[in-house]
Each structure stands twice: as C-alpha cells, then as structure tokens.
N, C-alpha and C positions, 0 to 999 in steps of 0.2 A: 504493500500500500504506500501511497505517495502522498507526500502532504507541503500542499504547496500556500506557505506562509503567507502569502499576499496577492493579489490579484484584483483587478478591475472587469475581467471577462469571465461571466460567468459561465461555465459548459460541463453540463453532467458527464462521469464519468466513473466507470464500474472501481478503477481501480487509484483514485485522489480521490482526498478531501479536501476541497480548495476555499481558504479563507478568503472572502472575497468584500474589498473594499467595499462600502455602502455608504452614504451621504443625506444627512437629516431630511432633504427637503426632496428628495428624487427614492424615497424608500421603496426598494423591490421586494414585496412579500412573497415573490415566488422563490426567491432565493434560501435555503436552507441554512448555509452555514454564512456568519459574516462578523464585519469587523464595521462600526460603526462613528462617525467623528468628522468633527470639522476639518477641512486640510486646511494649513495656513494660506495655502495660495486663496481661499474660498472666504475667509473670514468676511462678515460683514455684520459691522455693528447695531444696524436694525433688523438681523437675524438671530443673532448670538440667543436670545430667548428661548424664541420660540424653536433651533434647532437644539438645544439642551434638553429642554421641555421632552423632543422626541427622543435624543438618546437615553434619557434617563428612563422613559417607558419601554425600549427597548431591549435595556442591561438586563431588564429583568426576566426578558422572554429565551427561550431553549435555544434557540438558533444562536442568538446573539454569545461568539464568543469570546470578544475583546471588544476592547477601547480605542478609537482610530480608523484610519491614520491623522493623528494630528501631529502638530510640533512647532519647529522653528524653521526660518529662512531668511537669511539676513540679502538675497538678490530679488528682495518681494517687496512693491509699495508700500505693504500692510507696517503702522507702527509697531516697533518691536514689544514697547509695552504693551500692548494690544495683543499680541501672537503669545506674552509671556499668561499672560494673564487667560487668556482661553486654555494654552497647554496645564496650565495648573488648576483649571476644572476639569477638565478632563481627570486630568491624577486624582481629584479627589473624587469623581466617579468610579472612578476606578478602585479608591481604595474603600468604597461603600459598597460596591459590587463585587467586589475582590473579583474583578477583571485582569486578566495581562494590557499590555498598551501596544499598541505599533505606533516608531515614529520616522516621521520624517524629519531629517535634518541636514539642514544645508549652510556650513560656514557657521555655525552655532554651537558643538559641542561643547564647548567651555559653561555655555549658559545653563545647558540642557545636564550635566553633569549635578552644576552648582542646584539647581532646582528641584532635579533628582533628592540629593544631601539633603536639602533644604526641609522637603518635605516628608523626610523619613520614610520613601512608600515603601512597603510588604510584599507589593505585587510585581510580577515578573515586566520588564521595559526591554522591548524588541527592538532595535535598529532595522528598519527593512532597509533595503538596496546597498551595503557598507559598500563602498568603492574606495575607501580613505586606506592610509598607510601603517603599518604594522605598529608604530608607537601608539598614534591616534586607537586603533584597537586595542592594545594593552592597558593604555590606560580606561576604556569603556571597560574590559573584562573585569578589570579590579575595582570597578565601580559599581559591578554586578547586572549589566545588560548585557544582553541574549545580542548575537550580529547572525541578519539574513541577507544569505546572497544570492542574485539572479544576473540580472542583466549584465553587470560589467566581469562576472567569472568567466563569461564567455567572448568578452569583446578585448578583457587584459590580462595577457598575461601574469602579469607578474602582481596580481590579485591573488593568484595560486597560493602564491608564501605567505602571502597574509591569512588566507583560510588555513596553510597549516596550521597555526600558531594557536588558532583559537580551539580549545575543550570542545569534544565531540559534544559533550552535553550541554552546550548553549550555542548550537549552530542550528540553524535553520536555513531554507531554499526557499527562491519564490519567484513567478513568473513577473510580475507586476503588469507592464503594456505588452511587454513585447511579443514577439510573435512567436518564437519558440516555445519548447513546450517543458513542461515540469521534468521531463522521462531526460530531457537534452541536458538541462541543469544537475539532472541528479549525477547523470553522467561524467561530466567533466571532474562535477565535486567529487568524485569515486575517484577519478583518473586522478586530481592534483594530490588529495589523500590520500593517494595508495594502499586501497581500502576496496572490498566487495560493494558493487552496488545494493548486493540483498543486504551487504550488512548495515551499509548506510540507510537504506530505508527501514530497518528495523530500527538504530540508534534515532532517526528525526522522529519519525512512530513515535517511540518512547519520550521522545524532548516534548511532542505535541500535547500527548496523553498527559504528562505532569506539569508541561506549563497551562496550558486549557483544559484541565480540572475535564480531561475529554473521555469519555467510551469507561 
C-alpha cells in the first residue's frame, strides 16, 4: 500500500491512500480522505472567519485527517503578520483536535521553527515538498518535524543525500501537482535509500498509521 502524503488531484485507487489537499470554501464531500486549511498564498482577511468556522467543523468528521496545508511564504503579498497569525490557528486546531499539520514553507523556517517552540505543540508538523539543504533538514529533524518529499527527488539530484540523512521514521512521499505518480516517487526514494520498495512502503505505512492516529 502506498501512501501519498499530499496531493491536490484526487483519483481512486485500489492500492494508495492519498491525502488530499482540501480548501474551506471549494469543500469536496466526495473526497474520503483529506487534509484541510488555508494556504498562505489564499489568505484573505474577510474570509479568515468564516473559513475557520468550516475547518473546525470538519477536524471533527472521519475523513478529515490533518490540518492544512497552511504556513509561511515570505515571496507572497500577504502580510507576514497576517500568515503568522493564521499558521498559529491553525496549531491550535490542531492541538484541540490533536490533528498532524502539513506545511508549506517558503524562505521562513527560522519563523516556523520559533512558532513551532513557541507554542509547545504535541502534535506531529509535516514539511511537504522539503527541496532545502541537509543542514536546513537537520536542524527541522531536531526540532521534531516529519520532511515529505515529491517533486524535487525527482527533478534533483543531489536531494538524494538529503533524504539519506533523514530517520526512516519521519519521512514521508507525496505527489502534490505534478504529474507523476506516487508508485514513481516511491521508486527513486527506494533507489536513493538503498532500500526494498516493499520495505519502504511498509516503513511510510507504519509512519502514516502512527502519525494519522490511521487504520
């Protein structure tokens, strides 16, 4: 089984379970499994309400298994106090749901670390798409977030040694846009690990099951 951390395309399929990004105000109830939250690119302050309002009636329904994607992005008009201040409702949905989070983050870990600290949370904090550098990783590891990779394991090289580096048990995979497919990701991350594909999809299996309280 295959389990693919993050995604915006949703497509049944006998043999994933596909976390699939979802958006307060565009909610797809045919979707089974998902991940629910403002993205920072999206924030808008005569929404922020009424899209809380829906996440928060959602944390509580079966399908819903995380918080997100929200976060930070310092290449985005949105004020940054403004993006700080939304990621930190989120966290604390999350730590009333005791939800995991997916985030996005662009040019802001230092914030997202300090925030992290700040608010003592409990619950498991994903990095989806890490494309950043073996230090920038070591230091998220030791801060205790989970790094998932998709797109750029396939596009960089030398992403590879960075996913060595990081515990099998807080890695995760994930399609997000692109057009490849989860079976492609899982592959490479087999090949740069030097690792059985069956084995790896048994250790993300296991990451899934214990981070999303799943099956």
């Amino acid at each position: 089984m295959y389990f693919n951390l993050h995604t915006h395309q949703y497509q049944q399929s006998e043999d994933t379970i596909a976390l699939v990004n979802q958006y307060p105000l565009l909610f797809d109830s045919t979707i089974p499994v998902y991940s629910i939250g403002i993205h920072p690119w999206h924030i808008k302050e005569e929404n922020i309400t009424q899209e809380f309002a829906i996440i928060a009636q959602k944390l509580s329904e079966k399908g819903c298994l995380a918080v997100g994607e929200c976060g930070l992005d310092n290449r985005i008009e949105v004020p940054i106090d403004l993006q700080k201040e939304v990621l930190m409702k989120h966290f604390q949905l999350a730590e009333q749901y005791q939800k995991p989070v997916v985030i996005h983050c662009v040019g802001m870990f230092q914030e997202l670390i300090q925030i992290k600290k700040q608010m003592n949370l409990s619950v498991p904090v994903i990095i989806h798409g890490f494309s950043k550098k073996q230090e920038l990783a070591q230091q998220l590891l030791q801060n205790g977030f989970y790094l998932s990779f998709g797109k750029y394991l396939l596009r960089n090289p030398e992403l590879g040694k960075v996913l060595q580096i990081v515990p099998l048990h807080r890695i995760f995979l994930e399609t997000d846009t692109m057009e490849e497919t989860i079976h492609q990701v899982y592959q490479v991350a087999a090949e740069k690990l030097s690792i059985n594909e069956i084995d790896l999809q048994n250790t993300l299996q296991n990451n899934f099951k214990t981070v999303f309280n799943y099956g």
